[in-house]
N, C-alpha and C positions, 0 to 999 in steps of 0.2 A: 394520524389517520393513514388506512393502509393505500397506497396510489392505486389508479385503475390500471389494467393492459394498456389501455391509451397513454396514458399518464407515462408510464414505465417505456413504452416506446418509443415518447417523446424524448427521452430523458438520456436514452440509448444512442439515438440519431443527435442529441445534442453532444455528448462527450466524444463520438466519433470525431465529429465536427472539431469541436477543440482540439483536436491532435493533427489535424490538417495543414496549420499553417501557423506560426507566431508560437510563444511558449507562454504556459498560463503554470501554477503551483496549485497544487493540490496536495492540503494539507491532511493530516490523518486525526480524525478524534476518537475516544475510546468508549463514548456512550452517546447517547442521545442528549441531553445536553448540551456537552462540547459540539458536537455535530450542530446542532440549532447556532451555538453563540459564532461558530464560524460561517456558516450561512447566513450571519448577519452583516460580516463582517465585508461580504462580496463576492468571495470566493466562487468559481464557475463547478468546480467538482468536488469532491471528497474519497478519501480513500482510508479505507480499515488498516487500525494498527495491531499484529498479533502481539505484539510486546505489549500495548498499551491496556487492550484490553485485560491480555492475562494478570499483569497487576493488578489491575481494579478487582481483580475476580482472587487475588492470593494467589496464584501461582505465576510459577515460572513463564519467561516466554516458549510459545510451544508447547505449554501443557495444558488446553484446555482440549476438549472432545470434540468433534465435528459437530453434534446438534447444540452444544454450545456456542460454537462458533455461527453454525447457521441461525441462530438467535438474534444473533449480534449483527449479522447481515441485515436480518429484519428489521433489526430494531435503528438501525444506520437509513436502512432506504425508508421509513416511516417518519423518522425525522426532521427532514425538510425535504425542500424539491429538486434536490442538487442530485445527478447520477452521483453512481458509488460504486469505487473498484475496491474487488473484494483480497485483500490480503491473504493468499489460501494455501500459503506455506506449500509442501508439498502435496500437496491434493489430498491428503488423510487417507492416504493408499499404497502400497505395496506396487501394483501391479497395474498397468495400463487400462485396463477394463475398470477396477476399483476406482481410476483415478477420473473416469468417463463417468462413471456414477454418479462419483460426488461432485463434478461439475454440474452435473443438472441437475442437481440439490441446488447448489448455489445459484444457478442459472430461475430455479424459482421464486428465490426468494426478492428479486426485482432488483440484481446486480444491474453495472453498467460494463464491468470491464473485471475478468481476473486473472490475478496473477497465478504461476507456476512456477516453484524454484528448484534447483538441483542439487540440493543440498541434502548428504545421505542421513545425517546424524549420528554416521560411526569416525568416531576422533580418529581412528587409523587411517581410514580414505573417506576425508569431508566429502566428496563431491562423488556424484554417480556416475558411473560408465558413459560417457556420450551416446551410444545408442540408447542405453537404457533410459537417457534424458529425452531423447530427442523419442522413441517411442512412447513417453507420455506425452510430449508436448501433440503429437498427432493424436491422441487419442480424445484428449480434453479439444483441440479443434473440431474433431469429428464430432464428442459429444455437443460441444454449439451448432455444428450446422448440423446437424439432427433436429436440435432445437427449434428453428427456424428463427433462433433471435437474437438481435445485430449486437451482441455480445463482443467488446471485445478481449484477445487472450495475450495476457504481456509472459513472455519468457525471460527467464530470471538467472542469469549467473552468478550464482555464490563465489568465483573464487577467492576476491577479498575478501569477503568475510567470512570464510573459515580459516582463514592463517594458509592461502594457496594463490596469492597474490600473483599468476604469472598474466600480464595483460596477451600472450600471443594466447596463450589456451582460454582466455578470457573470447578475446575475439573469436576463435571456431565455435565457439561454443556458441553464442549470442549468432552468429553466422547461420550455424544450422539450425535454432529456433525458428529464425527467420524465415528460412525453406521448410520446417514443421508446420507452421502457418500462423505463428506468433506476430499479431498485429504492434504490437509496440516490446522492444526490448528493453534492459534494463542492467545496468552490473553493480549492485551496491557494492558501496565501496572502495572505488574509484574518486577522486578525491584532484586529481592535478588538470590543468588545461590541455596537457599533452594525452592523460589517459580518455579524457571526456571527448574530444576532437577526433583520438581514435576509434571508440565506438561508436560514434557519428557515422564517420566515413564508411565503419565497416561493414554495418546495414542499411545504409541509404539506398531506397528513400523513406524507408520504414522510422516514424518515429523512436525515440530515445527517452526516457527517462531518468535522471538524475536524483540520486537520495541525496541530500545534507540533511547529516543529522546533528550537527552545533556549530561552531563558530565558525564560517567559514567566509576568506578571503574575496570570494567571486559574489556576486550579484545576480540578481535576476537578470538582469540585463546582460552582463556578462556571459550567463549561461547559453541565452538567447543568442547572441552572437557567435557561441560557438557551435549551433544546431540543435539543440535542446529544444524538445518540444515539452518537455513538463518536467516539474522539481515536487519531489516528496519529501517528507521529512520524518516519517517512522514512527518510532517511538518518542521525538524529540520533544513535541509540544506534552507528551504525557511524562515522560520524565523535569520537566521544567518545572510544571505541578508539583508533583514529587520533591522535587526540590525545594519550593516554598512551600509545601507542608512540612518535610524535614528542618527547614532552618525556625520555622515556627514552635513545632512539637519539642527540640531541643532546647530549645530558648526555657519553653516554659518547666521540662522535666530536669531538667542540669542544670538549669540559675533562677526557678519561679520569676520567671521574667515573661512579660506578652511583647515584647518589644517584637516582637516577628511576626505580629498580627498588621503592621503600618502597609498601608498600599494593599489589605484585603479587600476586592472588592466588596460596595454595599449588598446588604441583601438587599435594599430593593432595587438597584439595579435589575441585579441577577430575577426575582423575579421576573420586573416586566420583558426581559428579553426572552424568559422561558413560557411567557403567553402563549396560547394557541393562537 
């Protein structure tokens, strides 16, 4: 069922809230479904995976379309009653005004919080020019308060994960999002208590977000102690899947074996938890 304005308000002024004080996870599902079975689970938020989805869908991460993607927004904030920060890669635009557009595309479709990253997609120079980043991070700001809704806008530093691991230009960069008007920061891939501790410090008192995306040494509680106000996890929970269908589908095509069917959930389970 699609939320009211009211509804959607609520939902906006609660996820603010959550980045206030204490660290809470906000896990990513890739459909309606996953979204429902983690809302059961207790979780306070949700957050869009582009990797997650774009598998489900056959393609690569990063190759679906914008009105694809704002599909998927929909069909994430229709799902349960949990805000939803929207995954928005680099705004499906070129150009600062493009990238205003398509925020308030997203901005309808009853987001609570989205992201922007700097990631150019040319393998000679992963990452865009600082200003050039830092003029859409203002631009997608303006397009929210244009809006007049308590949206909020996480800025996104790729440089670990494009193979440009430098934490001091990690830092400038996440610094000037900051002064763009970027409500919560962000550096996937980042990974040690020294790199996390640094990003803390370098935009305080503005929230931080932290990705793990698989095994990782630290703790929620951990995290928490070191200034983290929220932990995502990407494409993690959808790769995981992935993975138990892969040791399944193998089992049965390379040794006609179901032995990889053990520890499938029942379907009636799954049913009643997918009740309206």
């Amino acid at each position: 069922m699609l939320p009211t304005p009211a509804q959607i308000t609520a939902r906006r002024s609660a996820f603010r809230q959550l980045h206030a004080s204490g660290c809470f996870a906000i896990p990513n599902p890739w459909d309606a479904g996953s979204a429902r079975y983690l809302a059961q689970l207790g979780f306070k938020a949700l957050a869009s995976t582009s990797s997650g989805r774009a598998w489900s869908q056959g393609a690569p991460d990063g190759g679906l379309p914008l009105p694809a993607v704002l599909d998927y927004l929909r069909e994430l904030v229709a799902a349960t009653e949990l805000p939803v920060n929207a995954d928005f890669e680099g705004g499906f635009a070129d150009t600062p005004d493009g990238v205003a557009r398509n925020v308030r595309a997203a901005i309808d479709t009853g987001i609570a919080g989205v992201s922007i990253e700097d990631a150019s997609g040319d393998a000679t120079a992963p990452l865009l020019a600082l200003p050039t980043a830092v003029a859409r991070l203002r631009a997608a700001r303006a397009a929210i308060d244009a809006s007049g809704q308590d949206v909020m806008l996480i800025g996104r530093a790729e440089n670990f994960f494009v193979g440009r691991p430098d934490l001091d230009d990690t830092l400038r960069r996440l610094q000037a999002y900051a002064d763009a008007g970027a409500d919560c920061l962000y550096a996937p891939g980042i990974t040690t208590r020294e790199q996390i501790a640094a990003v803390v410090a370098a935009v305080a008192p503005k929230p931080v977000n932290v990705l793990v995306g698989g095994p990782s040494a630290l703790t929620m509680a951990e995290l928490a102690a070191l200034g983290v106000r929220r932990v995502s996890v990407g494409g993690a929970l959808a790769r995981a899947a992935w993975g138990g269908l892969q040791r399944a589908a193998r089992q049965l095509a390379e040794q006609g074996r179901f032995d990889g069917f053990e520890g499938a959930v029942p379907g009636r389970e799954l049913n009643q938890r997918m009740q309206s």
